[in-house]
C-alpha positions in Angstrom: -1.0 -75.3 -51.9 -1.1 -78.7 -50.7 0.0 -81.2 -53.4 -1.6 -81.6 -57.0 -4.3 -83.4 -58.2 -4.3 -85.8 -61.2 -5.7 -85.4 -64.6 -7.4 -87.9 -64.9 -9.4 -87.0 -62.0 -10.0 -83.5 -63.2 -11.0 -85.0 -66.8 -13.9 -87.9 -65.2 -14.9 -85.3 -62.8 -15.6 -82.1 -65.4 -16.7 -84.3 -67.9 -14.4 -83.7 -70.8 -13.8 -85.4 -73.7 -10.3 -86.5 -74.6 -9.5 -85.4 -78.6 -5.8 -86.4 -78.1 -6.3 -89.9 -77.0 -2.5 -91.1 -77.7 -1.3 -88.7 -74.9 -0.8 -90.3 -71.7 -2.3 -88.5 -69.0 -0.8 -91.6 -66.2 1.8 -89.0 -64.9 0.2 -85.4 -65.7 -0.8 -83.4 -62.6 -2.6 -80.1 -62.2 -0.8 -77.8 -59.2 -2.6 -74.0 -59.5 -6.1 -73.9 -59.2 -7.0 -71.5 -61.7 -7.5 -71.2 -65.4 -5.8 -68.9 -68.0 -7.0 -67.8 -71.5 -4.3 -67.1 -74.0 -5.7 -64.7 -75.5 -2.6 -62.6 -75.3 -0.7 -65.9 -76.3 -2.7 -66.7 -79.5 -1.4 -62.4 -80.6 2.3 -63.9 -79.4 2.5 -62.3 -76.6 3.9 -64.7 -74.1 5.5 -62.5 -71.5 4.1 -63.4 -68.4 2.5 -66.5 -69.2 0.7 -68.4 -66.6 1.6 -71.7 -68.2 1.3 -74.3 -65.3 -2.7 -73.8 -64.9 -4.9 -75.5 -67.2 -5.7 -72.9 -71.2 -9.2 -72.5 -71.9 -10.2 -71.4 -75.3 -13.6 -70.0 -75.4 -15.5 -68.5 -78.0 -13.4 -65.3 -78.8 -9.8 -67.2 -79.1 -11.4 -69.9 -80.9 -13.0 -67.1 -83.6 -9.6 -65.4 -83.4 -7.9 -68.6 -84.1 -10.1 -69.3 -87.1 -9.3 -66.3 -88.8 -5.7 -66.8 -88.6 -3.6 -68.1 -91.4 -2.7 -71.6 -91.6 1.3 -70.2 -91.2 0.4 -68.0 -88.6 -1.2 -70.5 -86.9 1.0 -73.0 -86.6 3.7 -70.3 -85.5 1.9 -69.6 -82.4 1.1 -73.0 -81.4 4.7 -74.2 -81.7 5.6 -70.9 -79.4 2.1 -72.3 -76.9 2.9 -75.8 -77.2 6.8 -75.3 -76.3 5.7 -74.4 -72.6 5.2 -77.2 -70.2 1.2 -76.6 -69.8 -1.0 -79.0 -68.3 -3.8 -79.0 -71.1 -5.9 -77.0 -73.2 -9.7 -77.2 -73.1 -12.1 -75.7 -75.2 -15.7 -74.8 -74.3 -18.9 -75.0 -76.2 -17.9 -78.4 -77.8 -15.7 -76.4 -80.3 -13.6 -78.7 -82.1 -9.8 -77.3 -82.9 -8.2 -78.2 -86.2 -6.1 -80.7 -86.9 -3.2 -79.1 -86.9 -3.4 -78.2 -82.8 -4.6 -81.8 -82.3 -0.7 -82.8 -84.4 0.7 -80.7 -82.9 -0.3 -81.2 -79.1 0.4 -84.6 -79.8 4.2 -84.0 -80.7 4.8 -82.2 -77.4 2.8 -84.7 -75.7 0.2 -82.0 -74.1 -3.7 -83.3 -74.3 -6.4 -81.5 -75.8 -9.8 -81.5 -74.2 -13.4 -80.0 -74.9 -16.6 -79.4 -72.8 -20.4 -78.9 -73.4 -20.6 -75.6 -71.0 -20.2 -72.2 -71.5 -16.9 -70.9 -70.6 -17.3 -68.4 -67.9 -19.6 -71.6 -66.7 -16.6 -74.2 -67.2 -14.5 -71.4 -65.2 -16.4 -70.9 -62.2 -16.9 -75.0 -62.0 -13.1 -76.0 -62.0 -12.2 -73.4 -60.1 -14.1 -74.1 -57.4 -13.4 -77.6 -57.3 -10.0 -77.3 -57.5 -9.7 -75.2 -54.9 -11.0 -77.9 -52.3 -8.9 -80.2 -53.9 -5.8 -78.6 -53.6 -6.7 -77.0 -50.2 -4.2 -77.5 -47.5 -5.1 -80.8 -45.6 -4.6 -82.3 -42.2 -6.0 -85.4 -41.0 -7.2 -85.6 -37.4 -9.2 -88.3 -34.9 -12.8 -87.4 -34.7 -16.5 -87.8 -35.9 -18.2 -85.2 -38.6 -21.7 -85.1 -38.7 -24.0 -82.4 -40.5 -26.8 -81.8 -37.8 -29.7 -79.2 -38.7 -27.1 -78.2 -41.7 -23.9 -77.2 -39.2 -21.2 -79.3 -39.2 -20.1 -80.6 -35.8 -16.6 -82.2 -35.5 -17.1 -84.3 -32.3 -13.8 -85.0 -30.9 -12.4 -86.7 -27.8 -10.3 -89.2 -26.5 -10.4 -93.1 -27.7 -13.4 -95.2 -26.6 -15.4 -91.8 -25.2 -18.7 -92.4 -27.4 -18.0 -89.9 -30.7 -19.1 -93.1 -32.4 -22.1 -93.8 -30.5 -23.6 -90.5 -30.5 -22.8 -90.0 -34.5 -24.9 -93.5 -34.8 -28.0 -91.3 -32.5 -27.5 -88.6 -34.4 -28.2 -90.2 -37.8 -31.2 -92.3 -36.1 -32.5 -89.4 -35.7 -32.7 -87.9 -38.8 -29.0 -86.2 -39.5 -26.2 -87.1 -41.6 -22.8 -88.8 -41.5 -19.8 -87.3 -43.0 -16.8 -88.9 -41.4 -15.9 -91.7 -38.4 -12.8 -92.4 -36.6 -10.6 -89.9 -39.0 -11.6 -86.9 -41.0 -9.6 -84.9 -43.4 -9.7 -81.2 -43.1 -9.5 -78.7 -46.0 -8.6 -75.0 -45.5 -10.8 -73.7 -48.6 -10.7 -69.9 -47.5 -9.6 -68.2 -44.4 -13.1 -68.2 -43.2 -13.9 -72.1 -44.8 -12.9 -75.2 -43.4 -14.2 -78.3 -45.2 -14.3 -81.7 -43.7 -14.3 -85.0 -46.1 -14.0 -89.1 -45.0 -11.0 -90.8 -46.3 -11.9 -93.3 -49.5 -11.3 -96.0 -47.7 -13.6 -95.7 -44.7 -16.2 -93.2 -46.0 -19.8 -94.3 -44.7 -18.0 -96.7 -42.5 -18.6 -96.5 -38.3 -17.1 -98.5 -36.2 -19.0 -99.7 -33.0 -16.7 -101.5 -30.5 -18.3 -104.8 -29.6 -20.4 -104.5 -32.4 -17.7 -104.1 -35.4 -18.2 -102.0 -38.9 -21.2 -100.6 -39.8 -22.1 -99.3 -42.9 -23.7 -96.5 -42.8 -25.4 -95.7 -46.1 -26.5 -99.6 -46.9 -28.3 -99.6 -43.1 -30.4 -96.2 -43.1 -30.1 -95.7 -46.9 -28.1 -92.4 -49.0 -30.7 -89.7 -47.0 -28.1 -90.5 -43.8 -24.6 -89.7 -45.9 -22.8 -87.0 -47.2 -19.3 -86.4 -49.3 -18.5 -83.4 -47.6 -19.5 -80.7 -45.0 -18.1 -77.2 -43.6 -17.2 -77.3 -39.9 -18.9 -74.9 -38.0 -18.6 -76.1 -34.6 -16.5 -78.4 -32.9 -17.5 -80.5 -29.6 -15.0 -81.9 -27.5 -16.4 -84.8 -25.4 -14.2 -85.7 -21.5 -14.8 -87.7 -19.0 -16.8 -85.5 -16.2 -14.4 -83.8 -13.8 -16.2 -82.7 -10.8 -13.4 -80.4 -9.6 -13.8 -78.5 -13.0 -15.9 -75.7 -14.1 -18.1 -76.4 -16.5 -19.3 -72.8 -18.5 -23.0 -73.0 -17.5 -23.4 -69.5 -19.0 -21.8 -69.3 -22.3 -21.6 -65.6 -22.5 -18.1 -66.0 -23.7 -17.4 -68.4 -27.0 -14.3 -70.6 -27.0 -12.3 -71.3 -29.9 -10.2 -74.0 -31.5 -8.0 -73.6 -34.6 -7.0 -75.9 -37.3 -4.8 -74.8 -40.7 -4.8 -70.9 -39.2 -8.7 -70.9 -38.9 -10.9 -70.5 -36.0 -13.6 -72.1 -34.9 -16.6 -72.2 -31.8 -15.7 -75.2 -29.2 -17.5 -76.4 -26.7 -16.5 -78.3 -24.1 -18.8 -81.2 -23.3 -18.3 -83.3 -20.1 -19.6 -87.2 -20.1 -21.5 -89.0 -17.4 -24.5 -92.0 -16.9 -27.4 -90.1 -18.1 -26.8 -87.4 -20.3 -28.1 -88.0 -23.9 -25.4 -87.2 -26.0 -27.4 -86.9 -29.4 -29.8 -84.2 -27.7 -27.2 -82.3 -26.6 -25.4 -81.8 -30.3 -28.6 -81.3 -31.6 -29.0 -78.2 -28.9 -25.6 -77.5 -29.4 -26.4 -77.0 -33.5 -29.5 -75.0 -33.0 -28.2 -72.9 -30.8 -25.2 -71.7 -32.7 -27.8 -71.4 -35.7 -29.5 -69.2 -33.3 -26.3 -67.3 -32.7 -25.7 -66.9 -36.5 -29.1 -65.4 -36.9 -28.3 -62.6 -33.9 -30.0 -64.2 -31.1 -28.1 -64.8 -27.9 -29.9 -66.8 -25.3 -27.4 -65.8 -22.5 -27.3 -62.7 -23.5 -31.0 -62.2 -23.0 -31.0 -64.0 -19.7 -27.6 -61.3 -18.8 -30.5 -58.5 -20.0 -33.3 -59.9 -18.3 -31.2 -59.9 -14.8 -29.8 -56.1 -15.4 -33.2 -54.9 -15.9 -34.8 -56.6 -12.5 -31.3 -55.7 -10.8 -32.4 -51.7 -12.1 -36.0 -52.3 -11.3 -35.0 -53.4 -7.5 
């Protein structure tokens, strides 16, 4: 994985409430993104204990737990507690005893609980902390959700990614990212793209300066984060080159291990950028749904080839 993510930022984003407020959570990170339930733990089994992701108690450990003896009890949590985990949450707003709440105190580990279900809690962190501690790269482009596919326009400095992102959102589609975007290897088939905190909403226009996005055309023309489907890469026309005018064959371009449909895209006077992504996005939506309009011109041609 790629780093860790802070406490803190797990506990504002998931909503929990803090019941050991005299634990510092400044300098506590979460690394694995997973969850374990001691259930195991709480019989005192502790081989194999997955004691760096975060402990959920849910309904049957906390029933088990209440159950216990007060000796007992306070056995297993000095044995739980001696491990360097990162918290413990329980679900269902079930309050543990005071005795945990001491004791987590002592070893200086916090003690959180949530209003949802557990398996709900599960699938929730999980998930977020998967994007979160996705491996990351940072590269120079413009990511735009058009028709619900994320393009990543790319290209060399002062080519127009920024100008045809600002079309694009005039005309109805969303912003994700200008000028840099980070890019998160969720899954081997998932690549997710987010704007930096500092310039998110932000474009930058030369001549013109720094827009802002989302106070011009309102939140409708903004989003936090988008998958990248399809990546166009904009340069100067070369008229020695050759264009594909077919695109029978797909081209791909990798980032973090994963592949992903390019299209090359040459600029000259005249050719409306915005349009073109907007093709561009319908037309791999097309492909996605099993039509292939080269394909059918390639059948079309073989059958007035066989008719001849």
């Amino acid at each position: 994985m790629a780093g860790k993510v802070e406490l803190k930022k797990v506990v504002e984003k998931m909503n929990l409430k803090n019941l050991t407020p005299n634990v510092d959570l400044t300098d506590k990170m979460i690394g694995i993104p997973d969850i374990n339930r001691p259930a195991l733990q709480l019989t005192g089994y502790f081989e194999h204990f997955d004691s760096d992701r975060v402990q959920l108690i849910g309904y049957v450990e906390y029933t088990f737990l209440e159950k216990m003896d007060e000796g007992h009890k306070k056995e297993i949590y000095r044995e739980l507690l001696s491990y360097p985990i990162p918290c413990i949450v329980f679900s269902r707003n079930m309050k543990p005893g005071e005795l945990l709440l001491e004791m987590a105190e002592e070893a200086n580990i916090p003690v959180f609980n949530t209003e949802k279900k557990t398996s709900e809690f599960t699938a929730e962190i999980i998930r977020w902390l998967n994007v979160q501690l996705a491996p990351c790269i940072s590269i120079h482009g413009v990511l735009v959700d058009v028709y619900g596919v994320g393009v990543l326009i790319m290209g060399e400095s002062g080519i127009g990614k920024s100008e045809a992102a600002l079309e694009l959102i005039k005309r109805g589609h969303r912003l994700v990212s200008d000028d840099v975007v980070e890019i998160r290897k969720v899954s081997d088939e998932t690549l997710v793209g987010t704007a930096p905190d500092i310039t998110r909403h932000f474009i930058e226009l030369r001549g013109i300066g720094i827009v802002d996005v989302k106070t011009l055309y309102g939140v409708q023309s903004v989003r936090a984060t988008q998958n990248i489907d399809l990546v166009i890469t904009l340069e100067d026309w070369d008229k020695e080159k050759k264009y594909d005018r077919l695109g029978l064959e797909e081209e791909y371009t990798e980032f973090l291990g994963n592949k992903v449909v390019c299209h090359q895209l040459p600029i000259r006077p005249g050719r409306n950028l915005a349009i073109i992504v907007e093709t561009a996005a319908i037309n791999y939506r097309q492909k996605k749904m099993g039509y292939n309009a080269a394909q059918e011109l390639y059948k079309r041609v073989q059958q007035n080839l066989a008719k001849k």
